[in-house]
C-alpha positions as CSV (number, residue, x, y, z in Angstrom):
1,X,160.6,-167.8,127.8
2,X,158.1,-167.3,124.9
3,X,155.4,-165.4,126.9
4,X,158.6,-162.9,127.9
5,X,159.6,-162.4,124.4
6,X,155.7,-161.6,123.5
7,X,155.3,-159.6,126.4
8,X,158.7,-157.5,125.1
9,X,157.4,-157.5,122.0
10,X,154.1,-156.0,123.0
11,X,155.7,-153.2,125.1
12,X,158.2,-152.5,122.2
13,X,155.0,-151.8,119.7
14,X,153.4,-149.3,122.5
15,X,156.6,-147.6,122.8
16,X,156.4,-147.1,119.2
17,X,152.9,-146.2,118.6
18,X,153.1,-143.6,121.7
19,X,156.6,-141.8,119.3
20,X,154.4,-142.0,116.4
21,X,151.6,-140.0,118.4
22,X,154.2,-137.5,120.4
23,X,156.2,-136.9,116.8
24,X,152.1,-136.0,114.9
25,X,151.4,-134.0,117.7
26,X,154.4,-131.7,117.8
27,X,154.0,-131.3,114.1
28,X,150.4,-130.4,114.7
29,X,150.9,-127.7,116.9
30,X,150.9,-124.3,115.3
31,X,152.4,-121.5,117.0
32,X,150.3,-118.5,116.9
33,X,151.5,-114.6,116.2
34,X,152.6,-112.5,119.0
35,X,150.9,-109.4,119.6
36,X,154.2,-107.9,119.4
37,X,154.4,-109.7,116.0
38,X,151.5,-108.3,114.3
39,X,152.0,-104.4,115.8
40,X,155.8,-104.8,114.1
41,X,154.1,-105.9,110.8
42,X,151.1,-102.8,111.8
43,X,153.8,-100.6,112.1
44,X,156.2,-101.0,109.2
45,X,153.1,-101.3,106.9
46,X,152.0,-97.9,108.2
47,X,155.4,-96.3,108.0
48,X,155.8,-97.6,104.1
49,X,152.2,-96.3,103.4
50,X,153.5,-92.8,104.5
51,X,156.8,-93.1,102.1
52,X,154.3,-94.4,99.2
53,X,151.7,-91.5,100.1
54,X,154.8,-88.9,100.5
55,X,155.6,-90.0,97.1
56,X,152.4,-89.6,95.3
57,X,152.1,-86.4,96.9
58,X,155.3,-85.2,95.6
59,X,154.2,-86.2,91.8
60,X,151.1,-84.0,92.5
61,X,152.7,-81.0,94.4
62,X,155.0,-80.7,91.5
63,X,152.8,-80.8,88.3
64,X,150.3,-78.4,90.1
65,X,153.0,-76.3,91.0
66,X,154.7,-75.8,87.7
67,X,151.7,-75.2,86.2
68,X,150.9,-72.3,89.0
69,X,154.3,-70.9,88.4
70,X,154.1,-70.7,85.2
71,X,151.2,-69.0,84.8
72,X,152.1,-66.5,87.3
73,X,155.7,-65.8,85.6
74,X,157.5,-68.1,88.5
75,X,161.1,-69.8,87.7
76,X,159.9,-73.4,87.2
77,X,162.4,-76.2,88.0
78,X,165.8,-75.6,85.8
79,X,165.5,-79.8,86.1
80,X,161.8,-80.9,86.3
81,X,161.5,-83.2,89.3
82,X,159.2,-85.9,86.7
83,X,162.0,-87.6,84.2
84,X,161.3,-87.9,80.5
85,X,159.6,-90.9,80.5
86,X,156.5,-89.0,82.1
87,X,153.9,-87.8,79.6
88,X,151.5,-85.2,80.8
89,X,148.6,-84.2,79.0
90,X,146.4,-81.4,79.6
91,X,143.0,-80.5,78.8
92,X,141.0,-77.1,79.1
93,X,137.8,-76.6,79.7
94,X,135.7,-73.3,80.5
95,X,136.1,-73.7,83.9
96,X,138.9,-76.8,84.3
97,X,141.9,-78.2,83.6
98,X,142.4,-82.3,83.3
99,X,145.4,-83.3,83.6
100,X,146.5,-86.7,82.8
101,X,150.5,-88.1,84.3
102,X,151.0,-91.6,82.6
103,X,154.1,-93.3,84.0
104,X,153.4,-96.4,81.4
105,X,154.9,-99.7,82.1
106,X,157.4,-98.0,84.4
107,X,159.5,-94.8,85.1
108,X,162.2,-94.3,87.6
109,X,161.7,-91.1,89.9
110,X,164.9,-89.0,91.1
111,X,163.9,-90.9,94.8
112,X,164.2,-94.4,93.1
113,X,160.8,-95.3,93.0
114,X,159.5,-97.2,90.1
115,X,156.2,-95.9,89.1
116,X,153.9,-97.3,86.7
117,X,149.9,-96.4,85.7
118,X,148.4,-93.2,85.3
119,X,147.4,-90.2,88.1
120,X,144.1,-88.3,86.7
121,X,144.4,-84.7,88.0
122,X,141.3,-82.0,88.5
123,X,141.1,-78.6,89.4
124,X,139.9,-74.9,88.9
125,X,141.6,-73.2,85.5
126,X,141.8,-69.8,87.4
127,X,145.8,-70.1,88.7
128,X,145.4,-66.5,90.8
129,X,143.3,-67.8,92.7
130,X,145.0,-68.3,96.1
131,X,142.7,-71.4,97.7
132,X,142.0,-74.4,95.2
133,X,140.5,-78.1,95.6
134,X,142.2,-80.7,93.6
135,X,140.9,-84.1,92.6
136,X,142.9,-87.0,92.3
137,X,142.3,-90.7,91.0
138,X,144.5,-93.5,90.2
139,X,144.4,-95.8,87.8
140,X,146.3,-99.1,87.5
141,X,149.1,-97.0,89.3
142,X,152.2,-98.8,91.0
143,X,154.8,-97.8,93.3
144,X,157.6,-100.7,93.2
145,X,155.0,-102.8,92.5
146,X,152.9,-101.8,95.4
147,X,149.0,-101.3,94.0
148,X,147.9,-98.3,95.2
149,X,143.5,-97.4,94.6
150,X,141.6,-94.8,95.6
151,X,141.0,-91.4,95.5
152,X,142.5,-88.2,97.1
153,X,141.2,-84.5,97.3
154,X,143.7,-82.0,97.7
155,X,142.6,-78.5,99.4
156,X,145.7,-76.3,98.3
157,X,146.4,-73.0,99.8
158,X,149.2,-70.3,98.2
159,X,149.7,-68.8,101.4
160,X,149.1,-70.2,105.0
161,X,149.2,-68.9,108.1
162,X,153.5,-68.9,107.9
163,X,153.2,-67.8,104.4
164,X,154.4,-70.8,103.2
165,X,152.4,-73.2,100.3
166,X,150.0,-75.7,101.9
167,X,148.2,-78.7,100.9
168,X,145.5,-80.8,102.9
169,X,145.0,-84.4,101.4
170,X,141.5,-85.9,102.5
171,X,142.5,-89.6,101.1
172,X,140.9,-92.7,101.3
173,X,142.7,-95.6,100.0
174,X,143.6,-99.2,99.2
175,X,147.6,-100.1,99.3
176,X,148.2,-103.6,98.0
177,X,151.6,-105.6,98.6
178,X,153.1,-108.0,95.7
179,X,152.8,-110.3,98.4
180,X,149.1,-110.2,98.7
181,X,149.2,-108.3,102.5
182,X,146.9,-104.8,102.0
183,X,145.5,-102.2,104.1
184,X,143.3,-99.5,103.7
185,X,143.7,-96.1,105.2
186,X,141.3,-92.9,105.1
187,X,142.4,-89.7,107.1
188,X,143.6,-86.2,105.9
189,X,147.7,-84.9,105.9
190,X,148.6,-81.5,106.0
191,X,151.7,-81.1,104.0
192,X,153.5,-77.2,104.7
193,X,156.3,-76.4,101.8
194,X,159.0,-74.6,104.2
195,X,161.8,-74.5,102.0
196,X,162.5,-74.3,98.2
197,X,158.9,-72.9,96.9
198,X,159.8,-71.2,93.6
199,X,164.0,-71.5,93.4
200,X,164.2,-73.1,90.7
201,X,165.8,-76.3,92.5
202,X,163.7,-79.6,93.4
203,X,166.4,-80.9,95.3
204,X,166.2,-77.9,97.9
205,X,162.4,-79.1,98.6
206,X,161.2,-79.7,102.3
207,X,158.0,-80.4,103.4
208,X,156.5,-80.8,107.2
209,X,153.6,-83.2,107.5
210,X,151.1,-83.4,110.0
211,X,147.7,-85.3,110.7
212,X,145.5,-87.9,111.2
213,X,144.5,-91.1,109.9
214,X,143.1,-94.7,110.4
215,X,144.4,-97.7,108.8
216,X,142.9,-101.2,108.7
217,X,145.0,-104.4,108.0
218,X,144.5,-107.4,106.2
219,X,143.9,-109.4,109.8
220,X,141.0,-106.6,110.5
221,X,143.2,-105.0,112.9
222,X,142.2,-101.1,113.1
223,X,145.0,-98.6,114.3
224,X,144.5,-95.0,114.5
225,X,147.1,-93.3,113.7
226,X,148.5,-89.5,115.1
227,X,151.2,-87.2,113.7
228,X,152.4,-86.0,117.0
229,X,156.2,-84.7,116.3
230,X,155.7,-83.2,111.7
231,X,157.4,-85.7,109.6
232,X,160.3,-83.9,107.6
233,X,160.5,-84.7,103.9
234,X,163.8,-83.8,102.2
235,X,163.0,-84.1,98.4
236,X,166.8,-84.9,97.9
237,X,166.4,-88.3,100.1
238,X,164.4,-91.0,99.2
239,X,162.5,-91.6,102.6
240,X,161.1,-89.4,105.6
241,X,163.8,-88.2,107.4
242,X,162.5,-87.3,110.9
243,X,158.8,-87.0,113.0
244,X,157.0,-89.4,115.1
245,X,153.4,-91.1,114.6
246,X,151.4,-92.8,117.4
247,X,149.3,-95.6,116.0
248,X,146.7,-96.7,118.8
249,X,145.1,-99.7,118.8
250,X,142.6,-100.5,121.9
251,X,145.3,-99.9,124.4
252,X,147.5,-101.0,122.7
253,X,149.8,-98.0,121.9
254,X,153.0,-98.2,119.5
255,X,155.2,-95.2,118.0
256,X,157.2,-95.3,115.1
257,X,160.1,-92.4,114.7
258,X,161.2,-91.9,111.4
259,X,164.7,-90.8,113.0
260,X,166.8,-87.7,113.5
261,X,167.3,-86.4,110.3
262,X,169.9,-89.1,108.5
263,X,168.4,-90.4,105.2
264,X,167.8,-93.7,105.7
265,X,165.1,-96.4,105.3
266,X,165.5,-97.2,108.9
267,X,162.3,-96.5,111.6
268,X,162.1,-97.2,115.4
269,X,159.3,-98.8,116.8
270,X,158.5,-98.9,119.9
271,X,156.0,-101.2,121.3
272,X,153.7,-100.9,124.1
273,X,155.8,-102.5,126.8
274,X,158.8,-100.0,126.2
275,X,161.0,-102.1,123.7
276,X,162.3,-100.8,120.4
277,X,163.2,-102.4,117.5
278,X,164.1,-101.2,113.8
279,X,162.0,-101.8,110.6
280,X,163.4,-101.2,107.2
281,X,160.9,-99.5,105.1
């Protein structure tokens, strides 16, 4: 009788020590990301680096443009697109002007966008001229708290090929989430004005944007990236409001439609393997 209640005893302590084992080992086990995973994190990163970069442009597109307006005797915006709490200095050299846009500690844009830090603005003091190259830096600059480093050179046209302004951003920079994520991109955007140049009216604005660009993310994934439908920006709405960009990675292939032309934060991906999902960006 007492070797069968040692025996029970025994066999109850394996039981136990083989629980403790199967419980540590579930616990260890770490599920790693889905490809699928990481290209919807790829592609709602990308698709809020073209809002942010849409924005920035905006801010340069319309100090440069006042400026050539008004030295050609242009209507300038009855309601300036920059609010109040935007102070823009310019200096003149023989051959330059420097401009300075300081947002401070924070300013609210017509889109919603907080910005904060200072754009440093560079180009040619002859406004006739029809082709000009503008330099851009940043410096401590946010976007809702998203860093943004680097530098962009603008090549601005008066007149392209549909009579319409034109500007061509080379850029090559560093985007920075408050969460710590970041990716780098360097590529060029060609950003056609097709409605609104000159009338006096931000809010009538629309640009087409085309291009190219690579982005690298913080896991040292590298997507290329292809404008292949132009992305429509509305200046009235706070987000691109149509296009589609291919973002190639290996073979792995993913798209990401900006939509039909509702304003809304919403984008379709659509992964290699032929599902679609939404990101909110």
């Amino acid at each position: 009788m007492k070797m069968k209640k040692i025996r029970k005893f025994v066999v109850l302590m394996l039981m136990g020590v083989l629980t403790l084992n199967s419980c540590s080992n579930e616990e260890s086990v770490i599920t790693p990301v889905s490809d699928d995973s990481e290209s919807l994190i790829e592609a709602r990163q990308s698709g809020e680096i073209d809002v942010l970069s849409e924005g920035v442009s905006a801010v340069i597109e319309e100090v440069y443009t006042n400026d050539e307006l008004s030295s050609n005797s242009r209507m300038l915006d009855a309601v300036s697109y920059l609010p109040g709490c935007v102070t823009i200095t310019t200096v003149v050299t023989a051959i330059s002007k420097e401009k300075t846009i300081d947002f401070g500690e924070g300013c609210e844009l017509p889109n919603g966008h907080i910005i904060k830090g200072i754009i440093y603005m560079s180009y040619q003091k002859d406004m006739t001229a029809l082709t000009k190259e503008i330099s851009v830096s940043f410096q401590n600059f946010y976007v809702n708290e998203i860093s943004i480093q680097g530098v962009k050179t603008v090549f601005r046209e008066r007149s392209n090929t549909n009579s319409n302004p034109q500007s061509t951003f080379n850029v090559d920079i560093l985007v920075t989430w408050p969460d710590g994520a970041y990716a780098s991109r360097v590529g060029e955007r060609v950003r056609e004005w097709i409605e609104g140049y000159g009338s006096g009216n931000w809010g009538d604005n629309v640009f087409l944007i085309t291009g190219n660009r690579t982005t690298t993310f913080r896991n040292g994934n590298i997507r290329a990236g292809e404008v292949v439908q132009a992305l429509r920006r509305e200046l009235a709405c706070n987000f691109l409001v149509s296009g589609i960009v291919e973002l190639q990675r290996n073979n792995n292939m993913i798209t990401l439609d900006f939509g039909d032309g509702l304003c809304d934060n919403e984008a379709i991906v659509t992964l290699s393997d032929g599902t679609t999902h939404v990101v909110y960006l």
